[in-house]
N, C-alpha and C positions, 0 to 999 in steps of 0.2 A: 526857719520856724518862728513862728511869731514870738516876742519874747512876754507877754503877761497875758493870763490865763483867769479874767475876772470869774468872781465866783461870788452868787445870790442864792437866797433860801427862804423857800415860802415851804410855811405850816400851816396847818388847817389845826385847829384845839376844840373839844368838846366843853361845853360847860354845865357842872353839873350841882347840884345843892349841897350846901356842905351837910344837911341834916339827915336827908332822906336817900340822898347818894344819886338821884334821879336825874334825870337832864334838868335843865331849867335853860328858859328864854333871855337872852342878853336884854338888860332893864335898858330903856334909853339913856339912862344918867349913866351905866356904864362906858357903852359906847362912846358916848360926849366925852367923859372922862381921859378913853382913851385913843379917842381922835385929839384931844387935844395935846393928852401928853407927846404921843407918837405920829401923829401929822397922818399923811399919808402911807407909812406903814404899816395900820389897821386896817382892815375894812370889816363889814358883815359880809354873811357868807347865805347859802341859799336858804338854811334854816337856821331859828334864831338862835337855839341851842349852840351856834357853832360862830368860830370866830378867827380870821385870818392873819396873819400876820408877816412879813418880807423882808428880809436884811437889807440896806442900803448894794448897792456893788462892792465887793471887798479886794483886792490884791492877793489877799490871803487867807488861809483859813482862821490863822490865830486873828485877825479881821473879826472875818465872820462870826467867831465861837465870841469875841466880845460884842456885839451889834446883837447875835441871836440872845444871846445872857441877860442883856436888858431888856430886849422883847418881853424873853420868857415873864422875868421879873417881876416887871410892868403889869404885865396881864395879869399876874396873879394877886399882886398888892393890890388894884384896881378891882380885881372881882373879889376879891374876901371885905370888899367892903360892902360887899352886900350878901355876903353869907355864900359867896359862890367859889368856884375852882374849879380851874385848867385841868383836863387830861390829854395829856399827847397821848392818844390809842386812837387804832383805824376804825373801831365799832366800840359804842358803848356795851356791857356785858349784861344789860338787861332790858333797857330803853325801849319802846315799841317806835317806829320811825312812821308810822300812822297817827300818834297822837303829837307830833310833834309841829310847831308853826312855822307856816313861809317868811321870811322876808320881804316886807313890802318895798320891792325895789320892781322896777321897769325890766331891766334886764332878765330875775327869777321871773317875774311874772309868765314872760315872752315862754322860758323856757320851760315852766310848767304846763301853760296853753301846747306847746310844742311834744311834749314828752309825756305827759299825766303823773301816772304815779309812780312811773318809770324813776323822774326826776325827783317825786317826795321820797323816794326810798335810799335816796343818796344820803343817808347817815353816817356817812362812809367822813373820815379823815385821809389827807396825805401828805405827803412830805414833795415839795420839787424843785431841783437844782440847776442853778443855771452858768452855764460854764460860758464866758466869752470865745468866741470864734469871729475872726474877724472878717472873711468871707464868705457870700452865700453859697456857692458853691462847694467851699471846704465843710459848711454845715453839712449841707446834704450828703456829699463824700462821704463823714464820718456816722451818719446813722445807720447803714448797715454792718458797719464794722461793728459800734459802741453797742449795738441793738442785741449780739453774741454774749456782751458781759449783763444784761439788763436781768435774766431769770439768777444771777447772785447775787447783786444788786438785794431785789426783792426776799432774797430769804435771808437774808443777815436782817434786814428790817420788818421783818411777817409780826404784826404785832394786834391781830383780827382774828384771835381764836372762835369768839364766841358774838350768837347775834339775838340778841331779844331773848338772854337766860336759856339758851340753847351752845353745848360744846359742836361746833359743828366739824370738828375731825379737821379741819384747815388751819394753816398756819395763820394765812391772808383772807380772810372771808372778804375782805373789800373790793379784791381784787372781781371774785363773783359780783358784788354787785353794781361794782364799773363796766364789768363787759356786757352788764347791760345797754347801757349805752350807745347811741350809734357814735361811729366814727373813735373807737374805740383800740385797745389790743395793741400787738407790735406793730410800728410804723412798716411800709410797702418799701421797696426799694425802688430807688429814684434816681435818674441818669444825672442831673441837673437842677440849680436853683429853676432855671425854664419852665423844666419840667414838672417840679413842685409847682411853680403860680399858676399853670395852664392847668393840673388836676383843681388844686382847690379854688380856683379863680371859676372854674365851670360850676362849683358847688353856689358861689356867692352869686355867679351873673343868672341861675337860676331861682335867687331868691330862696335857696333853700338855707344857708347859714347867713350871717351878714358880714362874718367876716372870720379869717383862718382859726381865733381866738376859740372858735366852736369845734374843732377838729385835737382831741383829747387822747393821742396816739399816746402810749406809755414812753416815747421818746419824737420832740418833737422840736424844729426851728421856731422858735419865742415868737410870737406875731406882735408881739413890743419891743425888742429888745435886740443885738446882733448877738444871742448866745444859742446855745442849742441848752434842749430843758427838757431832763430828763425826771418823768411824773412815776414810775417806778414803784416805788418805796411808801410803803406803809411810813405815818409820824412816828417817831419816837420818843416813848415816854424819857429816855433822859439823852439829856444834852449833850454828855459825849459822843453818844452812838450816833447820834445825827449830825454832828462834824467830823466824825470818821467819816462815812456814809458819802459827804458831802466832800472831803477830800479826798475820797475811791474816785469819785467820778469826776473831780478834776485831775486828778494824775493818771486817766487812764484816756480823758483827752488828751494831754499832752503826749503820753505813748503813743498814743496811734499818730498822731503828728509827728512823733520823732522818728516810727518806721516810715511813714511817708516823703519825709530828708533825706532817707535812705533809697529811696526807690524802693519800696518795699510796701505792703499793706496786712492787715487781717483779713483773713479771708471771709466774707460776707456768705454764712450759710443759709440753707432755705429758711425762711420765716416757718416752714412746717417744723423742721428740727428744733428751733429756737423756742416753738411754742411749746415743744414734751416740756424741755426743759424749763420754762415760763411755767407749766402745770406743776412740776414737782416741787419747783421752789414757792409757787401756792400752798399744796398741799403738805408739805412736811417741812420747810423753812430749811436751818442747817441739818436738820436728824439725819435724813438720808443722802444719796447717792444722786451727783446732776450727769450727765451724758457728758466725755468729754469726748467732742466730734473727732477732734486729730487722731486721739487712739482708740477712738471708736469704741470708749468701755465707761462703762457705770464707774465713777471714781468717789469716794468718800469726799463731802464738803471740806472736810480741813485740808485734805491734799489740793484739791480746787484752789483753796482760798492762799495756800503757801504758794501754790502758784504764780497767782494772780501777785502777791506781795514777789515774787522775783522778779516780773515781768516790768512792774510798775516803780521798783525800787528809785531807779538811779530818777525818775520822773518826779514822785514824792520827794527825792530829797532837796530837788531841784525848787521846788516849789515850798520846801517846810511843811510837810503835813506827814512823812512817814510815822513819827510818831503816833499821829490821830487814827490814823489806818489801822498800825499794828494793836492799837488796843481793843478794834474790834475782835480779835481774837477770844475775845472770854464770852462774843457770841457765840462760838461755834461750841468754846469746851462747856461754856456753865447754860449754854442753851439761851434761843431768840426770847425777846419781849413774850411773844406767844407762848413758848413753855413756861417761862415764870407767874406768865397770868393763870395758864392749867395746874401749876403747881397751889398756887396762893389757892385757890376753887377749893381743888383736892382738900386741904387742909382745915378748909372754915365750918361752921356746926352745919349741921342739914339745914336747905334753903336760906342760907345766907352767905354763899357764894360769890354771887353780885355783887353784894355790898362789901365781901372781902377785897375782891382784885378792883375796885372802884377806890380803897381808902389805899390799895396797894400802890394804884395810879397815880394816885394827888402824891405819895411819897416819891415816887421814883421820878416825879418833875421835879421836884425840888432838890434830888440826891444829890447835883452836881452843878448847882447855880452860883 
């Protein structure tokens, strides 16, 4: 088995006005600001309200969580100088994504032209993880196994209750409006790296994407990089939960690697069964009940997730990150981002909702930086 297991993390962050609680457009002197601080680990995003950011490659998670700490940081000291702030949340909780502006970049451009409004209505954040793999073939290998743990993945991080001051009954509203999308949803199963260039290589030499970068599978082999990058996950509004999050899904590469030492694998169930479960962890995040296929029963999330913490143990500790994992636990008992955002709602005076679980936001980025 390979012995290091790199590990990158790109966020997506909303920006919104510290006055009126509303999105706001990233000023250029912002950006400038923080291309300069952060180089290349900024960019713009497809709307200007929104704003990217990527950890270097890390060895580790305690890595990563110092690299992401300064991002976060960065981005905020940098936008409160102009009256702005960061929310890690997958959907602003009132925003209309109609009144919001493009990006004048070449690339959005293309894929507005390409998509319409398909593409303006991606108000949407996310979180995505990039686990090193040092073969192509072992990537593609591992995305039908890893593709099994992706619907709990997504409900530990459902953090997309609400969309334009509407509760809309979902954990993950984002996830609704990615699968808008084409070339979207769980990845297909695939014999071979081969076999992956020949499917998407027929997409490019038809001039219909220009390159695999366009192919936005919830689990997918990086078209920059030799990791596999799992897009999953709603952002999380605090730092912990996104380095848990972010050491799940390198400890559970290295598990299926380590049954694979063994002559041994997960078994790769139908992408239909994977998508119930993919639905319910939309729909109700840790609250209810995921399918578990092997005993073929509706199992409470916290049994799931003790599970999965058995499974994965001797891999986390391998790698230093069981602790990051195990404190995801106070997702399942105090309840995902999503509940907390319905909670904070529940509680603020009539019609100022919004502006509660928005001032809720800007705190719980800063709770643990």
């Amino acid at each position: 088995m390979q012995s290091k297991f790199t590990i990158g993390i790109e966020e997506e962050y909303l920006l919104v006005d510290k006055d009126s609680l509303a999105l706001a457009d990233t000023p250029k002197a912002l950006m400038e600001a923080c291309r300069a601080a952060l180089q290349d680990q900024v960019s713009p995003e497809f709307l200007q309200c929104q704003i990217e950011i990527g950890t270097k490659p890390c060895e580790t998670v305690a890595d990563a969580r110092d690299d992401l700490c300064h991002l976060r940081r960065t981005i905020a000291d940098l936008a409160g100088q102009h009256n702005l702030a960061p929310i890690a949340a997958s959907c602003h909780p009132f925003s209309d994504w109609k009144t919001q502006e493009t990006t004048d970049k070449q690339r959005y451009s293309q894929l507005e032209v390409e998509l319409g409004d398909i593409a303006r209505r991606m108000l949407i954040c996310g979180m995505h993880v990039h686990v090193g793999i040092d073969e192509d073939d072992l990537r593609i290998d591992l995305m039908p196994q890893l593709s099994y743990f992706l619907p709990h993945l997504l409900a530990l991080s459902a953090s997309s209750p609400f969309w334009q001051g509407e509760n809309t009954g979902l954990a993950s509203y984002r996830l609704t409006v990615m699968d808008n999308m084409p070339r979207t949803g769980l990845p297909p199963q695939l014999a071979s790296w081969a076999e992956y260039t020949r499917t998407t290589d027929t997409l490019v030499e038809l001039d219909i994407i220009e390159d695999a970068s366009k192919i936005w599978w919830d689990l997918r082999p990086s078209s920059h990089y030799p990791t596999l990058e799992s897009r999953i996950c709603d952002v999380q509004p605090r730092l912990s939960h996104a380095i848990g999050l972010a050491g799940l899904t390198q400890a559970l590469c290295r598990f299926l690697l380590r049954l694979r030492d063994s002559n041994m694998r997960w078994r790769a169930y139908d992408r239909f069964l994977i998508s119930e479960n993919r639905w319910r962890a939309q729909r109700y995040g840790t609250a209810e009940a995921l399918i578990d296929f092997g005993d073929l029963k509706l199992k409470p999330f916290e049994t799931l997730f003790e599970e999965i913490i058995g499974l994965i143990a001797e891999d986390a500790e391998a790698l230093g990150c069981l602790n990051e994992i195990c404190a995801l636990r106070d997702l399942v008992k105090d309840g995902t981002s999503a509940e907390r955002q319905r909670q904070v709602w529940a509680k603020a005076p009539e019609g100022k909702g919004g502006e509660a679980v928005v001032r809720h936001l800007i705190e719980e980025y800063h709770a643990d930086l």
